[in-house]
N, C-alpha and C positions, 0 to 999 in steps of 0.2 A: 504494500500500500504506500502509495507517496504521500509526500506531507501536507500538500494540501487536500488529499482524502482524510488526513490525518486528522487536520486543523478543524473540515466540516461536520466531522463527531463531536468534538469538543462540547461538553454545553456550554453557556451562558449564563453566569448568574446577575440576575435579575430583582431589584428590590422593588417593591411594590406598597405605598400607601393606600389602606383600604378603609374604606368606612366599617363599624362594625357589624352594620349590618350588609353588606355584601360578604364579610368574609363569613357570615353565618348562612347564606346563600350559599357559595360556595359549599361549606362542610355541608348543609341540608343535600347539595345534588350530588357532593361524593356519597354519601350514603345510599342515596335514592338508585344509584347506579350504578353502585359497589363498586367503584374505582380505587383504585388502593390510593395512589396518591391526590392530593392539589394538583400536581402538573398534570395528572391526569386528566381533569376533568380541565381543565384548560387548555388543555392542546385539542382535546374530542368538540370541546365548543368552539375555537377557533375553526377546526377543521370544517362545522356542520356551517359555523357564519358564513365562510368563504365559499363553500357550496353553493350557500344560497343568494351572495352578492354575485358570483359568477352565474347563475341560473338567470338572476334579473338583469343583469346587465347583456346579456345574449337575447333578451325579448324574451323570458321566459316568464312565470308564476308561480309563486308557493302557499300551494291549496291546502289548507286542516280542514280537514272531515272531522265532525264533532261526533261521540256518541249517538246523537240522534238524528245523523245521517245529512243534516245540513253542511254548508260549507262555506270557510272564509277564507278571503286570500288574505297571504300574512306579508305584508311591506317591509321589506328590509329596507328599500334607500329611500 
């Protein structure tokens, strides 16, 4: 492996100011989805935003079907 394959492993550390109640948002959606860590549940939400800003920005829509069969579109930008 060369070094700059080397160097794109690396992580990043990262400090973060959070309100208290975001970071008990946070710990509520690790639990909820049993991710072992924080970075976990932050890289999975990064990954699903980016999804969905690349869906809308392509002319696309992101549609929630509710329980009772209705549906809204959800506006990310």
């Amino acid at each position: 492996m060369n070094t700059i394959a080397k160097d794109a492993q690396k992580p990043i550390r990262l400090s973060l100011d959070l309100k208290p109640a975001i970071k008990d948002q946070l710990d509520d959606l690790q639990k909820r989805i049993g991710a072992p860590t924080l970075v976990e549940v932050i890289r999975k939400s990064l990954a699903l935003y980016e999804l969905f800003v690349e869906h809308e920005k392509s002319g696309g829509k992101v549609i929630l079907e509710n329980p009772d069969g209705s549906r809204e579109r959800l506006k990310i930008l």
